[in-house]
C-alpha positions in Angstrom: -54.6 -44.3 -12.7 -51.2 -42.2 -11.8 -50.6 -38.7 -11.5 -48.9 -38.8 -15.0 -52.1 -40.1 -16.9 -54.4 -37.5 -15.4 -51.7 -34.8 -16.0 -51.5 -35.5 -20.1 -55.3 -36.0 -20.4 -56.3 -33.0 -18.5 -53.2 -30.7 -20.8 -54.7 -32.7 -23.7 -58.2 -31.8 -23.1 -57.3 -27.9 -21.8 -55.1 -27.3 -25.2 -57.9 -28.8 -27.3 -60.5 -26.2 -25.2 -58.1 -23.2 -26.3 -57.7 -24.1 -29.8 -61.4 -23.6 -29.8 -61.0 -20.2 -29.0 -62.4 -20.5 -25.1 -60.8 -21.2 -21.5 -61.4 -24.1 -19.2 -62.1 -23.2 -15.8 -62.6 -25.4 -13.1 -64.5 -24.4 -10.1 -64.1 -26.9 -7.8 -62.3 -31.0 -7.9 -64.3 -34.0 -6.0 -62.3 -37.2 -5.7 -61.8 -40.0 -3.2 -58.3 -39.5 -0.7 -56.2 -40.3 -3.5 -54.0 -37.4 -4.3 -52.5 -38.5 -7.5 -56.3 -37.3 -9.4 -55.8 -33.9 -7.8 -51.9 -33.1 -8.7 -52.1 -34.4 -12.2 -55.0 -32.1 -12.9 -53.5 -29.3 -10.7 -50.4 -29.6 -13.2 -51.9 -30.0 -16.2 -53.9 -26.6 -15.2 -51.0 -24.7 -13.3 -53.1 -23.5 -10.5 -54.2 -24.5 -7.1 -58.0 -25.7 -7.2 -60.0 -26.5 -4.7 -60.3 -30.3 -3.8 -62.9 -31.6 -1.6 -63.5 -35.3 -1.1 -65.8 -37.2 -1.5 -68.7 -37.9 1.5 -69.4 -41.8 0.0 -65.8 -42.6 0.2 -65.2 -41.0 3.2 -67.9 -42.6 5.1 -66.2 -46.0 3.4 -62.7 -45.0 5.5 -64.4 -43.8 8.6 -66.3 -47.6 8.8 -63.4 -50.0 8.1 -60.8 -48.0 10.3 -63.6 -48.0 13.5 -64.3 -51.7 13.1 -60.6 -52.3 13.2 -59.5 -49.7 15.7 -62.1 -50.2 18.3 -64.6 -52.0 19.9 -68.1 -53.5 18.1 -69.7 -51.3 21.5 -68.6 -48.4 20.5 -69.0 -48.4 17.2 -72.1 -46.9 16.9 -71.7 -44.3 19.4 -68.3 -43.7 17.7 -69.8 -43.0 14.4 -72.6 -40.8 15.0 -70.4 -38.6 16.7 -68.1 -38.3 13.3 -70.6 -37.9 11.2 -71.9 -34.9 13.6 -68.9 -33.3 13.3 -68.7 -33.8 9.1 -72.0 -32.7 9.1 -71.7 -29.9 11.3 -73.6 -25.8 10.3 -70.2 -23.7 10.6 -66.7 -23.3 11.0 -66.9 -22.7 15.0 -68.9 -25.4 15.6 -67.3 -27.6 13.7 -63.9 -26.8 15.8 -65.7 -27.3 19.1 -67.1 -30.6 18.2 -63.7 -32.2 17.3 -61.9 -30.8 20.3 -65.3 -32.6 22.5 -64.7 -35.7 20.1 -60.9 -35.6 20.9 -61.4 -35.2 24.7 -64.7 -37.7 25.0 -62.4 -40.7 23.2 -59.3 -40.5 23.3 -59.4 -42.6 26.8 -61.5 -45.5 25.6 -60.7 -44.8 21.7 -57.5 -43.8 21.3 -55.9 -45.6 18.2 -58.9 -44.2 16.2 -58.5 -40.5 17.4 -54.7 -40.7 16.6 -56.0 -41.9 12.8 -58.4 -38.8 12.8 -55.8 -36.3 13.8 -53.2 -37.4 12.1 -54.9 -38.2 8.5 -58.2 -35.3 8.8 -57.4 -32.7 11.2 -55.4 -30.3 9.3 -57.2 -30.8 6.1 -60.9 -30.1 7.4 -61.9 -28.0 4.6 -61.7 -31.0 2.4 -64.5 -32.9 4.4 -66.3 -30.7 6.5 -69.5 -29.7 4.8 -69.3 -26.4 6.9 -66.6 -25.5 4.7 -68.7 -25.6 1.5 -71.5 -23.6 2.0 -70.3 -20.9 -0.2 -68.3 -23.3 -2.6 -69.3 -23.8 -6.3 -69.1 -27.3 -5.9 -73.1 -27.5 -7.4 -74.3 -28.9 -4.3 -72.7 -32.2 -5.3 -70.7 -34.4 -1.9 -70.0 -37.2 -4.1 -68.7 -39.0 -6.8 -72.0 -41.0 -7.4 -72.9 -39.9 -11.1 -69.3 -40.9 -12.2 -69.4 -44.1 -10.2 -72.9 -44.8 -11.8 -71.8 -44.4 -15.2 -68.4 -46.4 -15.2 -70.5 -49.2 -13.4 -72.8 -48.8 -16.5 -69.7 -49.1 -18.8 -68.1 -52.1 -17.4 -71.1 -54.2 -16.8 -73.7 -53.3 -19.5 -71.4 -52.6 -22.7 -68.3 -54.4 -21.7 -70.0 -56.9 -20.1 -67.0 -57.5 -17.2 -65.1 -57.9 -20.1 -61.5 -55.9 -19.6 -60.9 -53.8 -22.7 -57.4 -53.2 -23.7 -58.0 -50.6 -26.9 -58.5 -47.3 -27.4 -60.8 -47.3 -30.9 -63.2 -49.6 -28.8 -63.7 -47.6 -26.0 -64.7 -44.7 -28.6 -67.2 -46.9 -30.6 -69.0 -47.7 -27.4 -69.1 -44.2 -25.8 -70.7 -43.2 -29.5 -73.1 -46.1 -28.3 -73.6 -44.5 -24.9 -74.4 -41.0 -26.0 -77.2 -42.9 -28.9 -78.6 -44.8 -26.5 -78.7 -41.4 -23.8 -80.1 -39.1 -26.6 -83.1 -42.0 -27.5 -83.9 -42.5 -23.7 -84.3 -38.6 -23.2 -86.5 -38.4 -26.2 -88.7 -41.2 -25.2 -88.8 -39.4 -21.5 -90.4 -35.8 -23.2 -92.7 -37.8 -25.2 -94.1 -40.1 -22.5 -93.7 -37.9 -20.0 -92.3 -36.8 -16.6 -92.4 -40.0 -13.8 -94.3 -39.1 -10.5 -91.0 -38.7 -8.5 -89.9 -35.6 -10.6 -93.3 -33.8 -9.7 -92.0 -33.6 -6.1 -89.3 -30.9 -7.3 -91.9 -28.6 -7.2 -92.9 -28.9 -3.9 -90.2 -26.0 -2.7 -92.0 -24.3 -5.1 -95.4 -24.0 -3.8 -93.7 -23.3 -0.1 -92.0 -21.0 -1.3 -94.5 -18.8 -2.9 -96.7 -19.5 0.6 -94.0 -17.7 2.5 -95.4 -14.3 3.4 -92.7 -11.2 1.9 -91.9 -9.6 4.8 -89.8 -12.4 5.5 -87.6 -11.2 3.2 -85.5 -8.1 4.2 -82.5 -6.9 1.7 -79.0 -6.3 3.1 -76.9 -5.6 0.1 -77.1 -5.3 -3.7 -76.7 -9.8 -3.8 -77.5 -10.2 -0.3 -81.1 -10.9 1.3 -81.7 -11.8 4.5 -84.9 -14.6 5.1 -86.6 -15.9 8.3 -87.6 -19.0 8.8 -91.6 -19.4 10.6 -90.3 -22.1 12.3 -88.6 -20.5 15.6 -85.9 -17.1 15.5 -83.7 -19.0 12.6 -82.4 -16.8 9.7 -80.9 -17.8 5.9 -78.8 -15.7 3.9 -79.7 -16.1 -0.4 -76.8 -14.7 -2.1 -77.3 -14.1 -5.6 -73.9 -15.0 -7.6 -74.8 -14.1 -10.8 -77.7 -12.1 -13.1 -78.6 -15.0 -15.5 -77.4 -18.5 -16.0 -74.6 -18.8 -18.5 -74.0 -22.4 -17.7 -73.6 -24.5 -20.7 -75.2 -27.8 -19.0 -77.8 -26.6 -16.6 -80.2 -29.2 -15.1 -81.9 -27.9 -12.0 -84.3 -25.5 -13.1 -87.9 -23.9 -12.5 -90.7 -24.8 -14.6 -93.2 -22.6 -13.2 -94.0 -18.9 -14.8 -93.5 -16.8 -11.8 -90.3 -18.1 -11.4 -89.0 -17.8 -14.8 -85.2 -18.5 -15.6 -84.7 -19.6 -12.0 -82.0 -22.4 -11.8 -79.8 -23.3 -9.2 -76.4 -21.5 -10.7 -78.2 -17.9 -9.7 -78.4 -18.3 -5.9 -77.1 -20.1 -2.8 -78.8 -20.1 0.3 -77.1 -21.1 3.6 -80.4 -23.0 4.9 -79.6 -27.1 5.5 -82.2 -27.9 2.5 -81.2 -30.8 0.4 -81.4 -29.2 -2.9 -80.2 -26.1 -4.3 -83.4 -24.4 -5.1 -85.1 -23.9 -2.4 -88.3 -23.0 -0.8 -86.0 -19.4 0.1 -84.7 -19.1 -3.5 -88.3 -19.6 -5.0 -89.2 -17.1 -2.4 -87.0 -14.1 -3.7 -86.8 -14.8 -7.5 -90.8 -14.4 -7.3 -90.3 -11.4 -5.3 -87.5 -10.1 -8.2 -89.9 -11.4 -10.9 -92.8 -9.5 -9.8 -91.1 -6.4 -9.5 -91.6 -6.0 -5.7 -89.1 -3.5 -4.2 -87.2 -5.1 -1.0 -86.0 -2.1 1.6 -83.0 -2.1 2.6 -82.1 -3.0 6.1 -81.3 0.5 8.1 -79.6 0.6 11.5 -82.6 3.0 13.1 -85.0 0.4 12.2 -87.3 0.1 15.1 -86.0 -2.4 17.1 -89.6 -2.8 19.2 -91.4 -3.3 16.3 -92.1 -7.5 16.2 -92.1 -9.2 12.6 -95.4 -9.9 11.6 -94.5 -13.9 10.9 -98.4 -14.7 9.0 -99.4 -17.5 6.9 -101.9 -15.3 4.8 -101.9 -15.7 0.7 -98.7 -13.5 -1.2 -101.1 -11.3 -2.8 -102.7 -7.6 -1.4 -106.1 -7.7 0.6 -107.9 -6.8 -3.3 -106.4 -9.6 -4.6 -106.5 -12.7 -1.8 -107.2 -15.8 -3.0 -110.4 -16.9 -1.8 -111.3 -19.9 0.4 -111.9 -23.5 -1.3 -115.0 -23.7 -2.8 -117.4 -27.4 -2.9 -119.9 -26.2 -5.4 -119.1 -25.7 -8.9 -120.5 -22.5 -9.5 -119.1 -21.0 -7.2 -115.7 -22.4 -8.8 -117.5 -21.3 -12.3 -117.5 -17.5 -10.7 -113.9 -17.5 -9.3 -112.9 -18.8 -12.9 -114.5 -15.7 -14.8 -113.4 -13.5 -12.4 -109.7 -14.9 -13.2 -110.3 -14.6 -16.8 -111.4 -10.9 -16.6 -108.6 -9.8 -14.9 -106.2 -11.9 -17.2 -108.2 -10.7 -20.2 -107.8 -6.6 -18.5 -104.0 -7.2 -18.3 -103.9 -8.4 -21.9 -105.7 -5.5 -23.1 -103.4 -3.1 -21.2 -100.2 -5.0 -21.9 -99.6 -4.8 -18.6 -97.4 -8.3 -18.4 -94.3 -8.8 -17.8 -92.3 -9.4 -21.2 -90.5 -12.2 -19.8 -93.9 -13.8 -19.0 -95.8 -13.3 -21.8 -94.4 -16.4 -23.6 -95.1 -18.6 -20.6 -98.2 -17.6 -20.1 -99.3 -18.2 -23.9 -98.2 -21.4 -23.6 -99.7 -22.4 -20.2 -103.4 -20.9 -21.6 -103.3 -22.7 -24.7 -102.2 -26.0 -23.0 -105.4 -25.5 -20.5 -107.9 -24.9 -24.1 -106.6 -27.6 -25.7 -106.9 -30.2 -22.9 -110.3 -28.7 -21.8 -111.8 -28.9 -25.6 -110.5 -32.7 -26.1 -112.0 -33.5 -23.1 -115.4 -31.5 -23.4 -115.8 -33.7 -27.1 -116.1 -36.7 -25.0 -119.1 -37.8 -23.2 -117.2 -39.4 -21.0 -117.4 -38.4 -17.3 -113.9 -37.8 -16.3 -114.6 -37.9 -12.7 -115.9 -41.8 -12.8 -112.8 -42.9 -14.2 -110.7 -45.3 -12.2 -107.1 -44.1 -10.8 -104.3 -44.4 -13.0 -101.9 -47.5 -11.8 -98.5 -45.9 -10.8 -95.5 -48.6 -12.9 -92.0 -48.3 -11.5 -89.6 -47.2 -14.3 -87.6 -50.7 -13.2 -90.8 -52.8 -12.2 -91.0 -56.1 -13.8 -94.1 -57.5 -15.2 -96.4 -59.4 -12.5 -96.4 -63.3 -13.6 -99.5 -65.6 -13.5 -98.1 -67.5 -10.5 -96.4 -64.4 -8.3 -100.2 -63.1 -8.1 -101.3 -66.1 -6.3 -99.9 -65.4 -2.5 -98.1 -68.6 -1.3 -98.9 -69.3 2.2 -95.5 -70.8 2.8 -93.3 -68.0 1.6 -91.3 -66.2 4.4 -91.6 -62.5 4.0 -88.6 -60.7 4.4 -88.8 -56.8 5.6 -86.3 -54.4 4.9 -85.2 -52.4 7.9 -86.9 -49.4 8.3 -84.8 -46.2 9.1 -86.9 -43.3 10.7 -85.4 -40.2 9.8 -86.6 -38.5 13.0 -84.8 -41.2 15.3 -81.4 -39.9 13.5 -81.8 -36.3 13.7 -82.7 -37.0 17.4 -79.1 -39.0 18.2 -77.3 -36.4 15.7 -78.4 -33.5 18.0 -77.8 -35.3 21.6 -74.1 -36.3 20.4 -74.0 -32.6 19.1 -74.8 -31.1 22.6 -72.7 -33.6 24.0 -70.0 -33.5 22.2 -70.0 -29.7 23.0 -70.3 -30.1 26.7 -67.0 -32.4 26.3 -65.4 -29.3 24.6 -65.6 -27.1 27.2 -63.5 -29.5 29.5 
């Protein structure tokens, strides 16, 4: 694809946007290191957007030009040290570790540091993932979903077969979007998979983190610590609401109501854009708790009180977990009496009174389905967990073959590579100081 192509799709598609009576903004490009994507769009748009590349094809480069530029010994030592540096916290760090990574190889290495100076060195923001903390990239380092999809083009409705018209390509994309729409409605009617309950896990941390962990600092900016050691994050809030059109990342639960991951950025390392620290302060916002500013005659002496005790006042502290069901009979009505005293004074929030209908009649209907039955729930077997892609199990592949060799995946400890990242890291700085 040339420059040209992208250049009269991208006018097409941007005149078609503003016939419609609306703008097309673009926040942030992702492509591979080919720079004909970027200036076609660039000049179909007539402005300068921000292009980063993307961490998959990058990783590709940095592989094939080590294997070819140096030694099989040194690849691995090599490569953990780039990686250190792409995946380094900030800007300063980031600059130390590539003037260590310069001076530690450019002895025993030298044809692959001239490749990264000459090709990455002035063009960091584009690959350093220090450089997009505050970007509105949507937490996305790759080109994976596009990748994904035109894989899914070529080899499930093309079938490998090259396609050479236009009204084609449009009758099968109609094809695509049926077959999307059918698989989404077959997914709220059956049911979330186990995986996607795991998204709530930054959820219940979050709402576990004591609040006066959270100090304000400005209007959008809060200050968090972290239990674990002196570390600090910073939770910007960008915007009041969402006003995304197509917004995916979002939290289910009632205390954090209209929390998705377009409201707030946090500069912790966590994988995924809502976390534990974002759950944290929307509850605080949704609940109506007032945050003090940060003052400079603060008591300096004073130590943060870092506890692990419930979010709630000493009146309202959850109690411990209870064996005996009537003593989980009590806790229950004294629940539904406070519940029942904040519905008689209106006293909830209006943008939780919705929720919590809903959640309430989901718990009465469930609990009078099951209380028709005479059958004791707790006697029932487990449920048998079915990959979404897990074939059916044939007569013969259930009896274990004695003579079948067993092959093992390699298994890759995440602990052993945080442990080499952070020695090449303290390394790599002690080379920079030279």
């Amino acid at each position: 694809m040339t420059s040209d192509i992208v250049h009269i799709f991208f006018k097409a598609l941007k005149m078609k946007i503003e016939e419609e009576g609306d703008s097309l903004q673009i926040n942030c490009i992702i492509t591979d290191d080919d720079p004909a994507l970027i200036n076609g769009i660039e000049k179909a748009m007539q402005a300068t957007i921000p292009h980063i590349l993307c961490q998959w094809h990058l990783d590709k480069n940095f592989k094939k030009n080590l294997r070819s530029k140096c030694n099989e010994s040194q690849f691995e030592e090599i490569y953990t040290d780039i990686k250190t540096i792409v995946q380094s916290s900030n800007i300063m760090e980031c600059d130390a570790l590539i003037n260590g990574f310069i001076n530690k190889h450019k002895a025993s290495a030298s044809a692959f540091v001239e490749y990264i100076c000459s090709n990455y060195l002035e063009r960091k923001e584009k690959w350093a993932l220090c450089y997009r903390q505050f970007l509105a990239h949507g937490n996305i380092n790759t080109t994976a979903h596009v990748e994904s999809f035109h894989n899914r083009l070529k080899k499930v409705y093309f079938n490998r077969i090259r396609n050479k018209r236009m009204d084609d390509l449009l009758n099968i994309l109609l094809t695509v979007e049926k077959d999307d729409y059918d698989s989404r409605a077959r997914a709220s009617l059956l049911g979330l998979t186990k995986n996607t309950f795991n998204l709530t896990q930054p959820h219940v941390d979050g709402l576990l983190l004591p609040d006066n962990v959270v100090e304000k600092i400005m209007d959008d900016l809060w200050n968090i610590k972290s239990l674990e050691g002196n570390r600090a994050y910073y939770v910007q809030q960008l915007v009041s609401s969402c006003v995304q059109d197509l917004c995916f990342d979002k939290c289910s639960s009632p205390s954090c109501n209209n929390l998705c991951s377009h409201i707030y950025l946090c500069s912790c390392p966590a994988e995924i854009p809502l976390c534990k620290h974002v759950h944290k302060l929307h509850s605080l916002n949704q609940r109506g708790i007032v945050l003090h500013q940060i003052s400079n005659q603060q008591n300096e002496e004073e130590p943060v009180q870092f506890c692990s005790m419930s979010l709630m006042n000493n009146d309202d502290q959850i109690s411990k977990r209870v064996v005996s069901e009537d003593n989980c009979y009590q806790k229950l009505e004294g629940d539904l009496m406070k519940l029942l005293e904040m519905v008689r004074e209106r006293s909830i929030p209006t943008s939780l009174v919705t929720n919590v209908t809903t959640e309430v009649s989901d718990i009465l209907t469930k609990c009078s389905s099951l209380a028709s039955t005479k059958t004791d729930t707790m006697s029932l077997p487990d449920k048998e967990t079915i990959g979404s892609n897990q074939k059916l199990v044939t007569q013969e592949k259930q009896t274990i073959n004695p003579f079948m060799k067993k092959f093992k995946k390699k298994q890759i400890n995440p602990e052993v590579i945080k442990k080499k990242k952070e020695e090449a890291k303290d390394n790599l700085l002690l080379y920079s100081l030279d």
